[in-house]
Structure formats: structure tokens, C-alpha cells
C-alpha positions in Angstrom: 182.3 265.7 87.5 184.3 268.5 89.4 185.3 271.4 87.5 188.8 273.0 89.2 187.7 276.1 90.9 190.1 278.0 88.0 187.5 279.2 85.5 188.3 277.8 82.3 186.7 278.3 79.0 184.2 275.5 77.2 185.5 275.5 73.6 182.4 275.8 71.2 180.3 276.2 73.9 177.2 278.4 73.2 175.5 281.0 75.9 171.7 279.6 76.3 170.8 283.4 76.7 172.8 285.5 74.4 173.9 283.1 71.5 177.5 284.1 71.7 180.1 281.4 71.2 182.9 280.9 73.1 181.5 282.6 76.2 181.3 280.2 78.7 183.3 279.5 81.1 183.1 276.6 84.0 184.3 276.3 87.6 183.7 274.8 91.5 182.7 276.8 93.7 182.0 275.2 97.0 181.8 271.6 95.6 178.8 272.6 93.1 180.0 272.9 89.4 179.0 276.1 87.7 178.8 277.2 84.1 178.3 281.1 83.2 178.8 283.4 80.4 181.3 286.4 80.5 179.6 288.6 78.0 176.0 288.8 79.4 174.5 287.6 83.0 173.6 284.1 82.7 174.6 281.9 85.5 173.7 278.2 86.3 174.5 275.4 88.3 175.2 272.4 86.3 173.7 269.2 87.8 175.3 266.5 86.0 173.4 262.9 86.1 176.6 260.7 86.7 174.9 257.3 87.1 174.2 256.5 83.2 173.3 252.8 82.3 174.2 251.4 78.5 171.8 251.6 76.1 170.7 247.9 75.0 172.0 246.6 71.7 171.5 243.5 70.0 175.2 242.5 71.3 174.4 243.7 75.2 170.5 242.4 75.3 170.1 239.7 77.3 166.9 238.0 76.3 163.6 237.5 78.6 163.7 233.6 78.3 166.4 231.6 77.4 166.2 229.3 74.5 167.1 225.5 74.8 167.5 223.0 72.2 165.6 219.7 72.4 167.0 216.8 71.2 164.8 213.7 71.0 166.7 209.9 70.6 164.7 207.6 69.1 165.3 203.7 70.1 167.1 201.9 67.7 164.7 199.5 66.0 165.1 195.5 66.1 165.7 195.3 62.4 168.8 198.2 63.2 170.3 196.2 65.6 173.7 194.3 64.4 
């Protein structure tokens, strides 16, 4: 995700090194994203994992082995036949 090199503010966002909320603000600065807090010194560059996979879910799981129904047909018997 890239930030717009305007620094903007992260609403509810809390510093990691003084506490304060509202403090942090984001930006792009040479195409690396950067978060950092305007009331004390903490800056970091933010290394954001884009390539997330779903988490499985009874609906999404796709089972190991797929199950198939067996149907056995009996002959008809000589006494059945008409």
C-alpha cells in the first residue's frame, strides 16, 4: 500500500514509544511508506505483507480426499421377475 507523500494523520493511531494518541502521521518518501510521531522521535518504515491468503473455514475448506457414494444393485431375483 502507498501512502501519498502528503503526511496525513492515522486517526486513533497510538505512538509505540510515547503512548500519545493521535500522533502519528504517515507518508511516501521515495517509494517506502513511513509512519512517525510528531510529538516525540519515533520513526519507522512500515513493511506491509500484501500477499495475505484466506483463512480456511468450514465453507472455504476443501477436504483432503473426496468422498464418493457407493451404490450397489442387487440382481433381481427369479421369483421378482414378472
Amino acid at each position: 500500500m502507498a501512502y501519498s507523500t502528503k503526511r496525513r494523520f492515522m486517526a486513533g493511531a497510538v505512538c509505540p514509544r510515547c503512548s500519545q494518541m493521535d500522533s502519528i502521521v504517515v507518508y511516501n518518501l521515495d517509494g517506502k511508506d513511513f509512519r512517525e510521531c510528531v510529538k516525540c522521535d519515533f520513526k519507522e518504515e512500515m513493511r506491509l505483507n500484501i500477499a495475505t491468503s484466506e483463512l480456511d473455514t468450514r465453507v472455504n475448506h476443501k477436504p483432503d480426499h473426496e468422498t464418493v457414494q457407493v451404490i450397489n444393485i442387487l440382481p433381481l431375483d427369479s421369483s421378482d421377475k414378472k
